[in-house]
NULUMZA-79757 format. One record per residue (C-alpha): residue in one letter; x, y, z. Coordinates in steps of 0.2 Angstrom, whole numbers. Example, Ala and Ser with C-alpha at 12.3 -4.5 7.8 and 13.67 -1.06 7.14 Angstrom:
BEGIN
{"A", {62, -22, 39}},
{"S", {68, -5, 36}},
***
This chain:
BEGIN
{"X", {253, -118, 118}},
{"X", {247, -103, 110}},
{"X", {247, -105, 88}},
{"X", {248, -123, 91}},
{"X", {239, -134, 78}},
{"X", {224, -144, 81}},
{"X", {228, -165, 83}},
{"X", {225, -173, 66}},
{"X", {208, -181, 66}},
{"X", {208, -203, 66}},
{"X", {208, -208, 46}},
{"X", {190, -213, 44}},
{"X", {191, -231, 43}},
{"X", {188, -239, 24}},
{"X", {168, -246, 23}},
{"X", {167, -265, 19}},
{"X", {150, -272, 21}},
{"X", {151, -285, 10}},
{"X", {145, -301, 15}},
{"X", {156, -317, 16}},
{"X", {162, -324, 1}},
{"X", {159, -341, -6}},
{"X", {174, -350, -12}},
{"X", {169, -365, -21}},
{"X", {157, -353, -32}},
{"X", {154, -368, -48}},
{"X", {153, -362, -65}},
{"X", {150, -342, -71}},
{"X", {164, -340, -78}},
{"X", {156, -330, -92}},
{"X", {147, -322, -81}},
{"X", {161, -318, -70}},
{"X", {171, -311, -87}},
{"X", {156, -298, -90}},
{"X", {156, -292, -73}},
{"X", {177, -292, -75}},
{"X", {175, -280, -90}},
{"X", {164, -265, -84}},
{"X", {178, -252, -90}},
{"X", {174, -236, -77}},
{"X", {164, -221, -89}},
{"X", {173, -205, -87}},
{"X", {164, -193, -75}},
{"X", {149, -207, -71}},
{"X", {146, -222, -61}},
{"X", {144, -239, -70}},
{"X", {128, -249, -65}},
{"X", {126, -267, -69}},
{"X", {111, -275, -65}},
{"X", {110, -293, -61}},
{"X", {94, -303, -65}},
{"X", {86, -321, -63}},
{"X", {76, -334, -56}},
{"X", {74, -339, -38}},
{"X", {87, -346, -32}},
{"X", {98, -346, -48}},
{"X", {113, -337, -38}},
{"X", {111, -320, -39}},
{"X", {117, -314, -23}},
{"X", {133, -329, -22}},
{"X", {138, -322, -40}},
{"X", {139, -302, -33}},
{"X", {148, -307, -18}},
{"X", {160, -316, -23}},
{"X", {163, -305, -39}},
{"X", {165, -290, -27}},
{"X", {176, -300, -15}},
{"X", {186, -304, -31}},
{"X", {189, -287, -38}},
{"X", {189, -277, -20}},
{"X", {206, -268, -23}},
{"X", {199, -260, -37}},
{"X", {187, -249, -26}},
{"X", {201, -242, -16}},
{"X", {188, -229, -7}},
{"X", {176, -244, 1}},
{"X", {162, -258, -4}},
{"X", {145, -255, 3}},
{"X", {129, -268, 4}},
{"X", {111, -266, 7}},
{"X", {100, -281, 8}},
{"X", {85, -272, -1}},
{"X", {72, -285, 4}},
{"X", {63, -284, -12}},
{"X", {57, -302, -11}},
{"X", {56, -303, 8}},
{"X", {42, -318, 15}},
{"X", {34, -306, 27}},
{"X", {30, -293, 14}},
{"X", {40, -278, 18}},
{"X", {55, -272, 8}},
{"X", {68, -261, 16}},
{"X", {66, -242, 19}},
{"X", {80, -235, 8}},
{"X", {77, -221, 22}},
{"X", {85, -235, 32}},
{"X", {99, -242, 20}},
{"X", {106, -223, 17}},
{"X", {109, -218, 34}},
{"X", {117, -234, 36}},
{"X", {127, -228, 19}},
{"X", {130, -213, 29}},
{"X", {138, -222, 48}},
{"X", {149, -232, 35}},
{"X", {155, -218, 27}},
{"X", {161, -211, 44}},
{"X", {146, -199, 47}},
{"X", {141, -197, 66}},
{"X", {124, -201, 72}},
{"X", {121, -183, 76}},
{"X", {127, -177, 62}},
{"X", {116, -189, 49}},
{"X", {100, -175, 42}},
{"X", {86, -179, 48}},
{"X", {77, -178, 30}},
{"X", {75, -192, 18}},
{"X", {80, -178, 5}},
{"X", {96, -170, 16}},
{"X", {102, -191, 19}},
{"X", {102, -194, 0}},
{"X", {110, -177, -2}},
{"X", {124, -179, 10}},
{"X", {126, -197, 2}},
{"X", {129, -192, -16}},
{"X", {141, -182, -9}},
{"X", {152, -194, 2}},
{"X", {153, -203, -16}},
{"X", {153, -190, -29}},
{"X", {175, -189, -27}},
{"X", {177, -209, -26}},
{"X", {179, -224, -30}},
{"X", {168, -238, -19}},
{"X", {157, -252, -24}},
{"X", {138, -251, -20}},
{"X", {129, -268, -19}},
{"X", {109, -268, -19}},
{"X", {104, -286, -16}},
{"X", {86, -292, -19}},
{"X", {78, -275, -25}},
{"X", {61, -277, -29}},
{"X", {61, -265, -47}},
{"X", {70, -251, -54}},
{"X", {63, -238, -44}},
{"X", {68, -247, -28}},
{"X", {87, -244, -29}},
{"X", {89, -231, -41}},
{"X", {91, -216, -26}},
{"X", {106, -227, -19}},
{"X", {113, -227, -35}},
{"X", {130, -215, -32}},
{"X", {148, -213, -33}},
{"X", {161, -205, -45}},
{"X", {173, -210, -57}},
{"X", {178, -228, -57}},
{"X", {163, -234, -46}},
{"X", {151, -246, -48}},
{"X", {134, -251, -42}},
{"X", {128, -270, -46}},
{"X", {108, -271, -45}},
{"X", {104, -289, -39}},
{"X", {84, -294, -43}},
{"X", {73, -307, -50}},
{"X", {66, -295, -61}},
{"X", {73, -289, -76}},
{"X", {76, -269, -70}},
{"X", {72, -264, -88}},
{"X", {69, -246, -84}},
{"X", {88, -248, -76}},
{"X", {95, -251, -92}},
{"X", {85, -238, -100}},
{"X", {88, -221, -90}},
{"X", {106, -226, -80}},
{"X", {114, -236, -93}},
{"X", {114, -252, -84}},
{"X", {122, -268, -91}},
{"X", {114, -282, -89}},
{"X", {120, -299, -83}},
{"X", {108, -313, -83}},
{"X", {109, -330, -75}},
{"X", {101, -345, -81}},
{"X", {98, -363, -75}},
{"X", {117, -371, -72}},
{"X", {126, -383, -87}},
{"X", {125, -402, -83}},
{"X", {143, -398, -81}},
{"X", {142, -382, -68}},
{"X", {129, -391, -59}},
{"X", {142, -408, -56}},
{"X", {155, -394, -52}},
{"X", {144, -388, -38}},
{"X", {141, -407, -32}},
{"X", {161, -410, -32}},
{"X", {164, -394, -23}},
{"X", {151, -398, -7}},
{"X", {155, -417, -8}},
{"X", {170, -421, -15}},
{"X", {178, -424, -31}},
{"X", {180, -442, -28}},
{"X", {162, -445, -21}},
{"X", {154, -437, -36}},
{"X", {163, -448, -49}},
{"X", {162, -463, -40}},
{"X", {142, -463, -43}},
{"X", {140, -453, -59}},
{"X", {123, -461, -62}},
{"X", {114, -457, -45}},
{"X", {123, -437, -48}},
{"X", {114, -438, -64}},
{"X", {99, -440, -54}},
{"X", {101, -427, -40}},
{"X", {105, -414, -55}},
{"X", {89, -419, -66}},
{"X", {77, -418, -50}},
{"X", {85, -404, -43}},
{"X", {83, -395, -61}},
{"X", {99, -389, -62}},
{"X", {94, -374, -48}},
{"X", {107, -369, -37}},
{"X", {99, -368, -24}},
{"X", {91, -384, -25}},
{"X", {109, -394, -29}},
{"X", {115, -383, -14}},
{"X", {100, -393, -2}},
{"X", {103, -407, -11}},
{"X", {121, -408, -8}},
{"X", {119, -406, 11}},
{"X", {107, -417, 15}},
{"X", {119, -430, 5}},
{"X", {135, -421, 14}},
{"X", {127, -427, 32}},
{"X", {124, -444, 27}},
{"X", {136, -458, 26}},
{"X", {127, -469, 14}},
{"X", {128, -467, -7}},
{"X", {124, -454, -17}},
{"X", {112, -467, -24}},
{"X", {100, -465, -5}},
{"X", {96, -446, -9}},
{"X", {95, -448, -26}},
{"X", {79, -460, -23}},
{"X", {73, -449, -11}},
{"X", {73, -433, -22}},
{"X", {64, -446, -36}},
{"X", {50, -452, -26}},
{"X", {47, -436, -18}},
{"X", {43, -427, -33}},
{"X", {60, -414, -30}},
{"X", {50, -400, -20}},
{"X", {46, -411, -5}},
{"X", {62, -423, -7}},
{"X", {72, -400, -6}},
{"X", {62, -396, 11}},
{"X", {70, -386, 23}},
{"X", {63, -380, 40}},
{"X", {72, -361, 36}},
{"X", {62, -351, 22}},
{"X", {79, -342, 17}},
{"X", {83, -360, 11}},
{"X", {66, -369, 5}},
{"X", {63, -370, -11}},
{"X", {47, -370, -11}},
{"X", {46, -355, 3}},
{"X", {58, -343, -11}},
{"X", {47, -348, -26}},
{"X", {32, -341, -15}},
{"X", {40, -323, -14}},
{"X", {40, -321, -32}},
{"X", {22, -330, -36}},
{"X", {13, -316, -21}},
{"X", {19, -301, -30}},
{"X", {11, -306, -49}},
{"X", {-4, -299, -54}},
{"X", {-20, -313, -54}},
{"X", {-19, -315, -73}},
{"X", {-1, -319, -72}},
{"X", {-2, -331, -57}},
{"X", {-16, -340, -64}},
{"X", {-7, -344, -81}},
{"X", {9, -350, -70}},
{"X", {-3, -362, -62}},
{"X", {-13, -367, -75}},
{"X", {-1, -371, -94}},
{"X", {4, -389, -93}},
{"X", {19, -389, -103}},
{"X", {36, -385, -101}},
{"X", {39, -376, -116}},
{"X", {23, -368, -127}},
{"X", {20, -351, -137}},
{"X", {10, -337, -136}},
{"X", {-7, -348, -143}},
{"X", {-5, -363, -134}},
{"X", {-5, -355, -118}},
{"X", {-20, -343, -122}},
{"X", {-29, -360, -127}},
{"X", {-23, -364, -109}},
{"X", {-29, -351, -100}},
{"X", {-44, -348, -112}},
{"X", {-41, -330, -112}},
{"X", {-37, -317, -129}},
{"X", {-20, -318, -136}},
{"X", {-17, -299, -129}},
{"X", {-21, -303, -110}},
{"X", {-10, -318, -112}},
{"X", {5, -310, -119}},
{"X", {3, -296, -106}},
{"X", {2, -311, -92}},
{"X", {18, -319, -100}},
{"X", {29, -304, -100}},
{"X", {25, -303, -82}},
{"X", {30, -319, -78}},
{"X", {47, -318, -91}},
{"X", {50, -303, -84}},
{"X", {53, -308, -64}},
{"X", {62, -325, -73}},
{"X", {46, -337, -69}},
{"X", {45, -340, -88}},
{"X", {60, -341, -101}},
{"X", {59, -334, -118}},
{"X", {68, -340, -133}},
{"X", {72, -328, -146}},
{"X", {58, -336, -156}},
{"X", {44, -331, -143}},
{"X", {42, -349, -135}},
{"X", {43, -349, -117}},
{"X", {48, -363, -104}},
{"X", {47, -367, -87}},
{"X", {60, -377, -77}},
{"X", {54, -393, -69}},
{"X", {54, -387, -50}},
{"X", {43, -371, -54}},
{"X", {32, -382, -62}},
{"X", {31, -394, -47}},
{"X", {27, -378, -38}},
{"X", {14, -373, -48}},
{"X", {6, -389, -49}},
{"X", {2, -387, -30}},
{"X", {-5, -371, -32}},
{"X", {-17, -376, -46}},
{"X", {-24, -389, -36}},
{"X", {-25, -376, -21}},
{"X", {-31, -364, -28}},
{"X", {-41, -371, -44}},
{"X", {-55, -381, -48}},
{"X", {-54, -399, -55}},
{"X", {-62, -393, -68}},
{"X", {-52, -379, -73}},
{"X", {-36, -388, -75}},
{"X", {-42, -402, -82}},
{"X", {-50, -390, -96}},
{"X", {-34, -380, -97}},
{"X", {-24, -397, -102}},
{"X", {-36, -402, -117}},
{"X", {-37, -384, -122}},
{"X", {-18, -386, -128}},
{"X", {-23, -401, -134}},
{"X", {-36, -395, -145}},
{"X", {-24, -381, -151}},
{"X", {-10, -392, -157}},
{"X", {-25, -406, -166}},
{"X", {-31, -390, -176}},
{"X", {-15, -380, -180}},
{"X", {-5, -398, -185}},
{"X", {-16, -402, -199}},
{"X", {-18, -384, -205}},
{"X", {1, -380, -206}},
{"X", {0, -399, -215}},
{"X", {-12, -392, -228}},
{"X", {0, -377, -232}},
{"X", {13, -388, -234}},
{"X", {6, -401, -244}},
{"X", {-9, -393, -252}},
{"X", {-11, -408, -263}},
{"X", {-14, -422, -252}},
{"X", {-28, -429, -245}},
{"X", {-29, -423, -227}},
{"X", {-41, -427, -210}},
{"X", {-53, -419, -207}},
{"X", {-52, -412, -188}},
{"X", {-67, -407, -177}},
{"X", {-67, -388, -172}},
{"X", {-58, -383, -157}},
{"X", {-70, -380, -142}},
{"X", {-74, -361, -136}},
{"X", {-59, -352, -129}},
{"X", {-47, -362, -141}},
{"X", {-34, -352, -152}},
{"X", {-25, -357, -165}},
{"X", {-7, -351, -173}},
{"X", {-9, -339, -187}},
{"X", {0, -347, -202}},
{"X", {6, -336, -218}},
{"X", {15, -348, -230}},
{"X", {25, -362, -230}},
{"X", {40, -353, -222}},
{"X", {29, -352, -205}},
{"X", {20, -368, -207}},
{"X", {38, -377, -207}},
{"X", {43, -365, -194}},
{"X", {29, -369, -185}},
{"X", {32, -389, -184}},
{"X", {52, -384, -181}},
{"X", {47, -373, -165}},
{"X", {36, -388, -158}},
{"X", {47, -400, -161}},
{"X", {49, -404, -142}},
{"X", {29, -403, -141}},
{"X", {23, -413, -153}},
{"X", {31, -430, -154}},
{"X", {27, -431, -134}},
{"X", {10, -429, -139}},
{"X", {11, -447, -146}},
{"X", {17, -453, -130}},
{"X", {1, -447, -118}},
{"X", {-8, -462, -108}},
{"X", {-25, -466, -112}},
{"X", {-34, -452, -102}},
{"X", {-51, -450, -105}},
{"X", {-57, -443, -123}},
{"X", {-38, -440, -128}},
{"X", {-34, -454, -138}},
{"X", {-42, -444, -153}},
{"X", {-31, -429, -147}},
{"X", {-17, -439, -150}},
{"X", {-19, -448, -165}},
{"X", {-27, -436, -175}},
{"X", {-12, -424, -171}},
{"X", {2, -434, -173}},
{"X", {-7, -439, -191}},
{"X", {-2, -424, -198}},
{"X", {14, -431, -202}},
{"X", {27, -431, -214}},
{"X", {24, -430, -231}},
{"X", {34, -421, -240}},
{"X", {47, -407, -228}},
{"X", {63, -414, -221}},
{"X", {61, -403, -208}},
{"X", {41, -409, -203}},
{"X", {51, -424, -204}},
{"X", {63, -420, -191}},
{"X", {49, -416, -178}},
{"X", {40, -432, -183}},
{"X", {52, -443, -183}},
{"X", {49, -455, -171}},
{"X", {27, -454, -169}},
{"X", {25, -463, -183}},
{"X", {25, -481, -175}},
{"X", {12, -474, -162}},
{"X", {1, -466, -173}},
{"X", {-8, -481, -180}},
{"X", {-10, -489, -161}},
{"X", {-19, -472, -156}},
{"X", {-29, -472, -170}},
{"X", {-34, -491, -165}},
{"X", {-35, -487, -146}},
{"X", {-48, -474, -151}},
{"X", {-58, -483, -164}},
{"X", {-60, -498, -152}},
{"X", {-66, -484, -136}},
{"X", {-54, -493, -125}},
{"X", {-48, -477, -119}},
{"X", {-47, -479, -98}},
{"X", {-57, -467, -86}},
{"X", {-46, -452, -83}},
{"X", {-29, -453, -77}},
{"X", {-30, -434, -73}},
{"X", {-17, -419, -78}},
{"X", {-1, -428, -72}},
{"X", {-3, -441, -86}},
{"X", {-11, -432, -100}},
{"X", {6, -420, -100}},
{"X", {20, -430, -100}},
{"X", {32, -427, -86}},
{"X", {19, -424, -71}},
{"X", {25, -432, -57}},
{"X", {13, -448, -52}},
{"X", {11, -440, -33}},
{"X", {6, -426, -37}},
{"X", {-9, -433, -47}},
{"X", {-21, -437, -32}},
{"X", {-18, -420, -23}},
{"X", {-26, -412, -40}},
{"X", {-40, -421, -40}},
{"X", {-41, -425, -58}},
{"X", {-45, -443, -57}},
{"X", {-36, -461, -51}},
{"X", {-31, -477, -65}},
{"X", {-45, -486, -67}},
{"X", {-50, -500, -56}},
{"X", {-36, -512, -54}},
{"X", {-24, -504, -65}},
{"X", {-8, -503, -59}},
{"X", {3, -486, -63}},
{"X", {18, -489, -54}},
{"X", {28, -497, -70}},
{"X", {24, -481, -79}},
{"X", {33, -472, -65}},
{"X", {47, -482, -64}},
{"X", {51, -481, -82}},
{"X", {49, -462, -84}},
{"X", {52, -455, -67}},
{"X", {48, -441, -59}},
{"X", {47, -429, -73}},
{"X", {43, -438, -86}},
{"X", {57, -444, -100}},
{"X", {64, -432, -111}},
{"X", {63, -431, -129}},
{"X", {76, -419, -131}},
{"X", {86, -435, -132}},
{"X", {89, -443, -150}},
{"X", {76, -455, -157}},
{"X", {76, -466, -173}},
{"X", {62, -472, -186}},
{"X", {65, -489, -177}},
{"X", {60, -485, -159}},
{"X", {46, -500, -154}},
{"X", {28, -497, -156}},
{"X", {19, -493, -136}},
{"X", {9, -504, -131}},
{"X", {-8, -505, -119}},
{"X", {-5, -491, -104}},
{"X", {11, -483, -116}},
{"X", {22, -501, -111}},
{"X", {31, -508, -125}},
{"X", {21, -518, -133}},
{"X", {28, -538, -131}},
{"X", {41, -543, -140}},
{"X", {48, -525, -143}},
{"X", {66, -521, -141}},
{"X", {67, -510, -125}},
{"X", {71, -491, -129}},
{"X", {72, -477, -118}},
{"X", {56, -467, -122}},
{"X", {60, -449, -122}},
{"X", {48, -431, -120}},
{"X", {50, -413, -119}},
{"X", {33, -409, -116}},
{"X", {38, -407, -97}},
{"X", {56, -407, -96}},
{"X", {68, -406, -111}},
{"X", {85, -398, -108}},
{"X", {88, -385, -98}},
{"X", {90, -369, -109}},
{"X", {108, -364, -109}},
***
């Protein structure tokens, strides 16, 4: 009929892309807040990148935030797997991720450009009047998801990646929301959530156990859980496992989306050699900037340059005084490496490096402090050792207050060859007169004189290799480095049933009255048992 109007066209159907949610999401409840109070910018879109280790929960955090706050973007939610960190090597074509942008959005397959420049063109478009969320999962850097960032008033776009998108923050504004290892209480959460309430509480001591091997990771907890989830026995049977196994090994998982192992390896192929090879090769948990070029025996610069690699794709964790730590399971991890790819030699050298570093700069931030006392002399570090530059008293107590969790574990190293003088002549620079020297030396004092008499007498055993001379080195792991066995007839396996996989943990309070160690770090008879405690290798997670 002549003048009659054309049929409406079908209401394009609103975009949602979004992956499924996870209910039993445990803890982030700050986190969640942060993302909850992104007020929209008039006349821009609000970016938000989120950043973290592998397999903290980056992507489970987005989702279900998005799935959460969905009616806010009445105009659609789309998501792009960016594949930043995939195992095969190849992140996503963002060619690719727009036109599928474009489908979503309604566009026919005829009608998608066929330039990279025309798609993102058309794209900007599509959002330019509305209000949808964009979520990039797993970019690689800034530079990989900044052409999908889009959308007008009222939109956001959440940046998921295990680097740190800096530049993000610098030329679109983006907030930044960073995730860090689970709480003891979020990671017992988690358990309850995949077990059952009742199951977690009824073995509290075993769940203590899964959290400490599984070092309060996500991911791991979330293996652990269903490997516990499909057996009918006690928490108290996968709990042993993870212990004797060492946590990586105890967390394998024929699925590379899942190993842990397999999603540390995506992040440790993309650093530059100077940055792998000081993940592999610093022993400790926690060090500064001079202890790990002492490690690696390179020049402070290189190192620092090395170490904001690896804080910046969350291998490392820096506090806000410049000491970096490592969580247990990335240590595992890199401990493999090293003995893949390094020689014997070289990580054994790069454990009394560290050594030599803290023997010269105890006693010379001893000497600020107390310049009026008699004090040891030391002998000179060897070549490629550096020590941390003290101005004053103020940084000489600042210093023994930063090594706190260092130095006392110092005090409970085995006899490994040639580091019994290590050991007592470091923890000699004791207190004398700072209360707060005193709060880090707390509890060497009844070890000192027994180092001191285990060196003078040379009954120092044939090394016991990197695993022992750090604290916290899992016994297992030991052979595969190559570093040395117990000497003939020595029998290690009491030392690792009374510290355990990672070593014990001297974030744990100690008094002036813990027993003197005896041969092999046992108590020496007749002493009160105590549980012996080191943060050389563990510590605390840091909250």
């Amino acid at each position: 009929m002549a003048g009659a109007s054309e049929p409406a066209a079908p209401p394009k159907p609103r975009p949602h892309q979004l992956p499924p949610d996870v209910q039993d999401l445990a803890g982030r409840a700050e986190h969640l807040r942060q993302l909850d109070d992104l007020a929209p910018r008039a006349g821009t879109v609000v970016v938000t990148a989120v950043s973290g280790t592998a397999g903290v929960g980056k992507t489970t955090l987005a989702v279900h935030w998005a799935h959460r706050a969905a009616d806010r973007f009445p105009d659609g939610l789309l998501y792009a797997d960016l594949r930043g960190f995939d195992p095969g090597g190849a992140a996503a074509d963002q060619r690719e991720a727009v036109r599928a942008f474009l489908e979503a959005l309604g566009v026919g397959p005829r009608d998608v450009p066929t330039t990279s420049e025309a798609r993102l063109g058309l794209y900007r478009t599509l959002l330019a009047d509305k209000r949808v969320l964009v979520l990039l999962d797993n970019a690689r850097d800034a530079a990989h998801a900044r052409p999908l960032i889009a959308g007008g008033t009222g939109s956001l776009v959440i940046v998921t990646s295990r680097n740190r998108l800096t530049s993000l923050m610098t030329t679109n504004n983006a907030v930044p929301v960073v995730l860090d290892l689970l709480t003891d209480d979020e990671a017992r959460s988690l358990l309850a959530a995949r077990l059952g309430q009742a199951r977690v509480a009824a073995e509290p001591e075993a769940v203590t156990e899964v959290v400490r091997q599984c070092a309060h990771l996500p991911l791991a907890l979330v293996l652990a859980a269903a490997r516990a989830a499909a057996s009918t026995l006690t928490l108290t049977a996968p709990a042993g496992e993870l212990r004797e196994s060492g946590g990586l090994d105890g967390l394998h998982v024929h699925d590379d989306d899942a190993d842990v192992r397999s999603v540390f390896s995506w992040s440790y192929r993309l650093l530059s050699a100077p940055a792998a090879r000081a993940l592999r090769l610093h022993p400790a948990r926690e060090f500064d900037l001079a202890s790990a070029a002492s490690a690696l025996a390179e020049d402070p610069v290189a190192t620092q340059r090395a170490l904001r690699e690896l804080t910046g794709c969350h291998l490392l964790t820096e506090d806000t005084a410049g000491r970096c730590s490592v969580h247990d399971l990335l240590r595992a991890y890199a401990a493999d490496l090293c003995a893949q790819v390094d020689s014997p030699a070289d990580g054994e050298a790069a454990t009394r490096r560290p050594l030599d570093h803290y023997r010269n700069t105890a006693p010379a931030a001893d000497r600020i402090i107390t310049p009026t006392s008699d004090h040891m002399a030391t002998p000179s570090p060897v070549p490629g050792v550096h020590l941390t530059p003290l101005d004053g008293g103020a940084e000489a107590l600042a210093w023994f207050a930063a090594a706190r969790s260092v130095l006392p574990a110092i005090a409970d190293l085995s006899p490994a060859a040639g580091l019994a003088d290590h050991v007592w002549q470091t923890t000699c620079s004791s207190t004398r007169s700072s209360t707060a020297k005193a709060t880090a030396w707390t509890s060497t004092t009844p070890r000192r004189a027994h180092w001191r008499r285990r060196s003078a007498a040379g009954t120092s055993r044939a090394g016991r290799g990197r695993a022992n001379a750090w604290p916290g080195e899992h016994p297992a792991r030991t052979p595969r480095r190559g570093r040395g066995t117990p000497a003939d007839g020595a029998d290690p396996a009491p030392r690792a049933r009374r510290r355990g996989p990672a070593g014990p943990d001297l974030h744990e309070p100690r008094t002036p009255g813990h027993p003197p160690a005896g041969p092999h770090g046992r108590a020496a008879p007749g002493a009160p048992s105590a549980t012996r405690t080191s943060a050389i290798s563990r510590g605390a997670p840091k909250r």
